[in-house]
C-alpha positions in Angstrom: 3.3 13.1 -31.3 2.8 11.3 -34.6 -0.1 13.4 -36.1 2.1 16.4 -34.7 5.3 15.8 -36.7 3.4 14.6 -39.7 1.4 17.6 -39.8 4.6 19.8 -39.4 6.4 17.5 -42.2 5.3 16.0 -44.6 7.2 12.5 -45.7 9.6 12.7 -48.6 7.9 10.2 -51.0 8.6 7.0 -49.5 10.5 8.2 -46.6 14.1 7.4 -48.1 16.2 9.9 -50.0 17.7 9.2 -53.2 21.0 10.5 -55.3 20.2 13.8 -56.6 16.9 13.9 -54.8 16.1 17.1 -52.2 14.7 17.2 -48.8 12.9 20.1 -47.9 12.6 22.2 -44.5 8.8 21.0 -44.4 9.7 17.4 -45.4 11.1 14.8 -43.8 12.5 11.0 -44.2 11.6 7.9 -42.0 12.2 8.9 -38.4 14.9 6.4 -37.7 17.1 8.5 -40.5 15.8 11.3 -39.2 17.6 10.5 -35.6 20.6 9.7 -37.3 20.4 12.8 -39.3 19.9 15.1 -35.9 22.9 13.0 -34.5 25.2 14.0 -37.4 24.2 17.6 -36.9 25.1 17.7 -33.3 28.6 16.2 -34.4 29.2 18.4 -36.7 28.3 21.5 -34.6 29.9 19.6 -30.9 33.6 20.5 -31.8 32.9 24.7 -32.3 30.4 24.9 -30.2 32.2 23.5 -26.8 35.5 24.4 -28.1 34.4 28.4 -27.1 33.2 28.0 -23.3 36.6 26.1 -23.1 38.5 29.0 -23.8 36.6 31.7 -22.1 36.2 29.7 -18.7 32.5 29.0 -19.3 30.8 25.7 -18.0 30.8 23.2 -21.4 27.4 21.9 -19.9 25.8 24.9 -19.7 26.4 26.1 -23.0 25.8 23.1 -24.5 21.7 23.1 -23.0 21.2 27.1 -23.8 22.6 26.1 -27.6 20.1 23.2 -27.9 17.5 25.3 -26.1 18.2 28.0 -28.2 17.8 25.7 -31.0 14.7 24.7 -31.2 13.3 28.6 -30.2 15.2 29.7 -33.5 12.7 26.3 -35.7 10.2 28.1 -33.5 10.5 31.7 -34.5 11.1 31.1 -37.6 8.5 29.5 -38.5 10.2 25.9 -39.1 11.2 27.7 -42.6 15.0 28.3 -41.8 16.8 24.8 -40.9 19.7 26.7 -38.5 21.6 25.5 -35.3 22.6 27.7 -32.5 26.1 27.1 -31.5 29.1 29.1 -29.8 29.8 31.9 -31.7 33.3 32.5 -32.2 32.9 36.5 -32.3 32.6 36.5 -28.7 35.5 35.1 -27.9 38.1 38.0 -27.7 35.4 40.8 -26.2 34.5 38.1 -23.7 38.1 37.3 -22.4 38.8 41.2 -22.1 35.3 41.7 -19.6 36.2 38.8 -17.9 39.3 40.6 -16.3 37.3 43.2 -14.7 34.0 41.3 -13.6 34.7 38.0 -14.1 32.4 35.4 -16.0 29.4 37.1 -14.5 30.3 40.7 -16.2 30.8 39.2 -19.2 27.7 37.4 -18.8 25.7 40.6 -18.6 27.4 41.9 -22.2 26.3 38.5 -23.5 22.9 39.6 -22.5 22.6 43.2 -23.6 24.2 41.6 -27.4 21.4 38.9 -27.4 18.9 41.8 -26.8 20.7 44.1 -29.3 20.5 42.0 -31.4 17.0 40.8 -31.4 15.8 44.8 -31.4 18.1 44.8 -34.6 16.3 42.1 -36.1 12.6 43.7 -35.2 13.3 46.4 -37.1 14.6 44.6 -40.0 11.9 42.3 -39.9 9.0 45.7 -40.1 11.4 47.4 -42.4 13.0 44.7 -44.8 16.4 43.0 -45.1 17.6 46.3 -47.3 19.0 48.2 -44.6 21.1 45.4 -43.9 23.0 45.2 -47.2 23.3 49.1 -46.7 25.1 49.1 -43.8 26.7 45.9 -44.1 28.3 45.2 -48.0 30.3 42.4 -48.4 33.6 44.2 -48.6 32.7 45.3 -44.6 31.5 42.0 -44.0 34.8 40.1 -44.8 36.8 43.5 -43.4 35.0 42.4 -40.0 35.1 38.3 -40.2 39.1 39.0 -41.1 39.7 41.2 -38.1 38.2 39.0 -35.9 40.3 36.1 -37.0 43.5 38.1 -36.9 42.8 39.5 -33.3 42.4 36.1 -31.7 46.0 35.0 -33.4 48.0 36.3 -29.8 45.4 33.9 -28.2 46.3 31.0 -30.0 50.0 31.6 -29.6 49.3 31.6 -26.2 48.1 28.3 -25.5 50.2 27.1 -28.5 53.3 27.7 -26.6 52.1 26.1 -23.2 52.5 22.3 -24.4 54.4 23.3 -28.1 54.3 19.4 -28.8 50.8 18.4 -27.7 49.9 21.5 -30.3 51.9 20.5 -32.8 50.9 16.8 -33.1 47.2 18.4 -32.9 47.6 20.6 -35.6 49.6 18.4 -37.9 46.6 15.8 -37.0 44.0 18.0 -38.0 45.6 19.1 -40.9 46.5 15.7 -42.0 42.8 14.5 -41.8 41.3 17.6 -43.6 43.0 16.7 -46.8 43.1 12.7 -45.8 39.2 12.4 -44.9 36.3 12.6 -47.3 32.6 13.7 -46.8 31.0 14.5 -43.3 34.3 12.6 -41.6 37.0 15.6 -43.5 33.7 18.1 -42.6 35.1 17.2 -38.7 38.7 17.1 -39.3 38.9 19.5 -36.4 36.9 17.8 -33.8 38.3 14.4 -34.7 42.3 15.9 -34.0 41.5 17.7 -31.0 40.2 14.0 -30.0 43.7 12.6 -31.5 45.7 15.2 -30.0 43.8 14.4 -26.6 44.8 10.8 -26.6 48.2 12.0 -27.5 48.2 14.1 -24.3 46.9 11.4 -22.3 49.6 8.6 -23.4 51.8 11.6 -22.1 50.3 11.5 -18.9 49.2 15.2 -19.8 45.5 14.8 -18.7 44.1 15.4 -15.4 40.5 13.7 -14.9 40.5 14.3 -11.5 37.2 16.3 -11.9 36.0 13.8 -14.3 35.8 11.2 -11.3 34.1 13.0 -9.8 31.4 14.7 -11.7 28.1 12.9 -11.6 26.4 10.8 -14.2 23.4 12.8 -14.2 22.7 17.0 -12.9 22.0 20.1 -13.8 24.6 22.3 -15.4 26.1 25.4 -13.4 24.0 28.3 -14.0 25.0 31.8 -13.2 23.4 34.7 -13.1 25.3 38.0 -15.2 26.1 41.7 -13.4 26.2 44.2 -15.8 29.6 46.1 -16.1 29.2 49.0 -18.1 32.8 48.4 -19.6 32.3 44.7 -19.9 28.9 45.8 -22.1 30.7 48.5 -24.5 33.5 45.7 -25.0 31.0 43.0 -25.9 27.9 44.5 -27.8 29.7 46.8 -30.4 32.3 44.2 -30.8 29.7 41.6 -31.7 26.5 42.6 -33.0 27.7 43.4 -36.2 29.2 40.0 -36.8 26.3 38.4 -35.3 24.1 40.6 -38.5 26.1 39.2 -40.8 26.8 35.5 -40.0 22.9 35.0 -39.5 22.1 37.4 -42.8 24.8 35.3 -44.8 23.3 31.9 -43.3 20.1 33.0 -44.5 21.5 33.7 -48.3 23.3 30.3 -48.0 20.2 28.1 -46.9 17.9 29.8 -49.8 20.4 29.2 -52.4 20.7 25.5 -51.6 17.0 24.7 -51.4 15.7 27.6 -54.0 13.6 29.7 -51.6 13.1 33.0 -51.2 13.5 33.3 -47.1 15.1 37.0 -47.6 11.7 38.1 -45.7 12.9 35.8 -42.7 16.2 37.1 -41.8 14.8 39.6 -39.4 13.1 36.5 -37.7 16.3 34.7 -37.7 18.1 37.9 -36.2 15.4 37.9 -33.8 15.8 33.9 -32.8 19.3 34.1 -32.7 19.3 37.5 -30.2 16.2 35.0 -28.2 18.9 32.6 -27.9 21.9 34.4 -26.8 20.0 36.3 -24.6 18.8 33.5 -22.2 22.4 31.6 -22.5 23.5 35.1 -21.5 20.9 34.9 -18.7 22.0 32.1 -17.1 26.0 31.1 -17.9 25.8 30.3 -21.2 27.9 31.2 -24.5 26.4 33.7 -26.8 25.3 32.2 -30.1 24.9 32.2 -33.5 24.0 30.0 -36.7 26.4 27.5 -37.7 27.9 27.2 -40.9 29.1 23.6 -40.1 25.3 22.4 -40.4 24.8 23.9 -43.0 27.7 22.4 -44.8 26.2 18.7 -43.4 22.7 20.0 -45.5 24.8 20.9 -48.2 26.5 17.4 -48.5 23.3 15.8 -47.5 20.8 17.6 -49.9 18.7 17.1 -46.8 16.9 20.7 -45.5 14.4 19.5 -42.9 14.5 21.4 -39.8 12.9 18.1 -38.1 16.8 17.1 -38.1 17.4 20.6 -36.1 14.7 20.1 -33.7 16.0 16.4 -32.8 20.3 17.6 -32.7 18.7 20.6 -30.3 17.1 17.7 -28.0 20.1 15.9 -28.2 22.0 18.6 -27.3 20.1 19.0 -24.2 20.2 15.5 -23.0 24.1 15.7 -23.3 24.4 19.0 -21.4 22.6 16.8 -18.5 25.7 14.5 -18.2 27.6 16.6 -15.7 30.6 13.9 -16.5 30.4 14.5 -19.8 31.0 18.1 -19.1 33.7 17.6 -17.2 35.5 15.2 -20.2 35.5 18.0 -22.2 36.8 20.7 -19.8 39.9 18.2 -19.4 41.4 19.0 -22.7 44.7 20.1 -22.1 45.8 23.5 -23.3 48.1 22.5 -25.9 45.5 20.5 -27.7 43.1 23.8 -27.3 46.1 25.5 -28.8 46.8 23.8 -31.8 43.1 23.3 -32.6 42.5 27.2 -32.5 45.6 28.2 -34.9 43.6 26.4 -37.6 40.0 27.7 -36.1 40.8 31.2 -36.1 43.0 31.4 -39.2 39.8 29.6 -40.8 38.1 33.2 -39.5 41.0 35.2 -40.7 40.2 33.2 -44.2 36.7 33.5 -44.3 36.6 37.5 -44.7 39.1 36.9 -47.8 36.3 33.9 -48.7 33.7 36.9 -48.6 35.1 39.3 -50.8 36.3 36.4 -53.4 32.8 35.3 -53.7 31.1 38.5 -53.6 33.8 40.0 -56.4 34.8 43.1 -54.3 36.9 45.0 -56.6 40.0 46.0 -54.6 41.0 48.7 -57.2 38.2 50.9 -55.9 39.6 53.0 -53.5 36.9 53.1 -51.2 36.6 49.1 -50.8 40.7 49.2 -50.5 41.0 51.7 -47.5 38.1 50.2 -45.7 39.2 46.4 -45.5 43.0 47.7 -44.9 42.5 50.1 -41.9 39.8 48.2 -40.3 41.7 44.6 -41.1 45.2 46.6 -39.4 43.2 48.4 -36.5 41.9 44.8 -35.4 45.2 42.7 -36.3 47.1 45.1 -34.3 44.2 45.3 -31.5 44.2 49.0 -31.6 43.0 50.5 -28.3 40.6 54.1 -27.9 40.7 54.5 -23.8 37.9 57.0 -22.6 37.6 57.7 -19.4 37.4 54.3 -17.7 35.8 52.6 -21.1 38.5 51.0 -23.5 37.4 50.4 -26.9 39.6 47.4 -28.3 40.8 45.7 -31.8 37.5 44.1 -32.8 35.4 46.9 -31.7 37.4 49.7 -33.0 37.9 47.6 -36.8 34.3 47.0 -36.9 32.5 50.4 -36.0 35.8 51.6 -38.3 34.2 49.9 -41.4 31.4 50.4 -41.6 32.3 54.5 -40.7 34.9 55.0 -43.2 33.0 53.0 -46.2 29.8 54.8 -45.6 31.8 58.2 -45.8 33.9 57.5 -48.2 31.4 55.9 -50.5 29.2 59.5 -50.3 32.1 61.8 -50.7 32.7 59.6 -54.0 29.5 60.1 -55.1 29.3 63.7 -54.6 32.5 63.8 -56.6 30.2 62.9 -59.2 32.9 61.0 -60.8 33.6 56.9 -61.6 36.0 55.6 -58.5 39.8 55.9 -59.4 41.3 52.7 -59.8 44.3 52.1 -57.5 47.4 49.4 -58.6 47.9 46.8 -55.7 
């Protein structure tokens, strides 16, 4: 096992990192910081990545192995050249809770499915063809149109649960917010996941918990796994909804991780579209949460400086080992709903946020016409969960905003051209 790891990565000098120093994907540091490097990783990713099969209804457990699973096939695929971890994608979220109400989990099991093998054809072909095609189709003014939409669709959800236990949520929320601004480093990085543990001690004082399941969960099992169905509607709801997201999280993840450590890995996204589609397909497969890259970890490299994807490879194995601790499982599908709600009106207005991040970063120029009416019918269409019924498919929000995007920008964007004239510019 030695000679393996050394000849997979090579030590960093003397094994110990210093201010100012970097760590590349093929390097590594003495294996005891090594562990403690994978442990941070599965902290910071733990909060998102269980927070999603909490509200959908899927097992914690069970998402928890396929993300750690999933994991180490995306160090696998890629070559051990993209340090990435798989966790619960948020995107799935609203298409998810829709299919559930006609097939249950197991219908919405079989759209995670088909979106894990979308995507991975998606990334095939962008892999033989190059990552062009997908900053064609997908320019940062559609890419924050899309990440925005998503964030406002999912606000009626966090009312919702918000308005279950209003005080539970409120003491969560105000500890979350409270720790973001009081915290520093890695600690303010989980702000989130350390007041959703506040606000569930607060719940508990309150008598507000029930761990009757808890007592009785074993120490040690296999997680639930359940096979999908495939509903056609539960499939149109899902894929579309999705797959687009899923492009551009993992094709912006990419960008990230080869700006921080000064590599080209543009000619990798395909793989990573591919590992990521691997990985969502088998949680799909068997009860799992559909998956994408995290930008939590790659926040933790960010503040670390510390790229190796040895740290990935140990927080997937860790993962694993956790998702075999049935109790474990069922500590986490105690949380009450208020706590869920007031951790989620900070979660998804960080995804309402992050599409506004997006065009800020990537200076989209709002007095161009085309980028205006794209972000503010597709942003309104999803916000307002617009609905096409045909026959007995219904197209919602997310669905409807996304496909809308990317439409209307394409079209508009070639009429403009054939104008043969400079875009108007447009007062806002």
């Amino acid at each position: 096992m030695s000679a393996m790891i050394d000849r997979l990565w090579k030590l960093h000098g003397d094994g110990n990192v210093r201010t100012g120093e970097v760590v590349a994907p093929d390097e590594r540091l003495a294996m005891p910081a090594m562990f403690g490097l994978g442990a941070q990783h599965v902290l910071a990713m733990f909060g998102s990545t269980a927070l999603v099969p909490v509200l959908t209804g899927f097992p914690v457990s069970t998402t928890l192995l396929f993300s750690g699973i999933g994991t180490l096939l995306f160090c696998l695929i890629t070559g051990n050249r993209v340090p990435s971890y798989t966790g619960s994608s948020f995107a799935f979220i609203a298409p998810v809770i829709a299919a559930k109400t006609d097939g249950g989990i197991p219908a919405a099991l079989g759209g995670i499915l088909c979106a894990g093998i979308a995507l991975f054809l998606v990334g095939l072909i962008v892999d033989r063809i190059g990552y062009r095609v997908v900053g064609f189709l997908l320019p940062p003014v559609v890419t924050g149109a899309i990440v925005a939409l998503i964030g406002l669709n999912l606000a009626p959800v966090a009312k919702d649960q918000f308005s279950q236990q209003a005080g539970i949520a409120l003491f969560t929320l105000a500890a979350i917010l409270i720790l973001t601004v009081g915290l520093r480093g890695l600690a303010s990085q989980l702000s989130v996941f350390l007041g959703v543990v506040a606000g569930y001690v607060f719940a508990g004082i309150l008598g507000k918990v029930d761990w009757s399941a808890v007592h009785q969960a074993d120490w040690f099992g296999w997680p639930d796994l359940t096979t999908p169905t495939f509903n056609g509607r539960a499939i149109l709801l899902i894929v579309p909804a999705v797959l687009l997201v899923l492009i551009a999280e993992n094709a912006g993840h990419v960008k990230a991780v080869a700006a921080m450590t000064g590599r080209d890995l543009d000619p990798l996204v395909g793989r990573s579209l591919m590992a990521d589609g691997i990985a969502t397909t088998l949680s799909g497969g068997f009860g799992g949460s559909g998956t994408t890259t995290y930008a939590e970890n790659i926040g933790v490299m960010g503040l670390t400086r510390v790229y190796s994807t040895l740290a990935y490879i140990i927080a997937g194995g860790i993962a694993i080992v956790l998702a075999l601790v049935p109790k474990f499982g069922a500590v986490i599908g105690a949380i009450p709903i208020g706590v869920l709600g007031g951790a989620v009106t900070v979660l998804f207005g960080m995804i309402a946020i992050l599409g506004a991040r997006i065009w800020i970063e990537n200076g989209v120029d709002f007095r161009d016409p085309v980028n205006l009416t794209t972000a503010a019918v597709a942003v309104i269409v999803g916000a307002g969960d617009f609905t096409l019924t045909w026959g007995d498919y219904a197209f919602a929000g997310i669905t409807l905003g996304t496909v809308g995007a990317i439409v209307i920008y394409q079209v508009l964007r070639l009429l403009q051209r054939r104008g043969g004239e400079p875009p108007a510019r447009v007062s806002v």
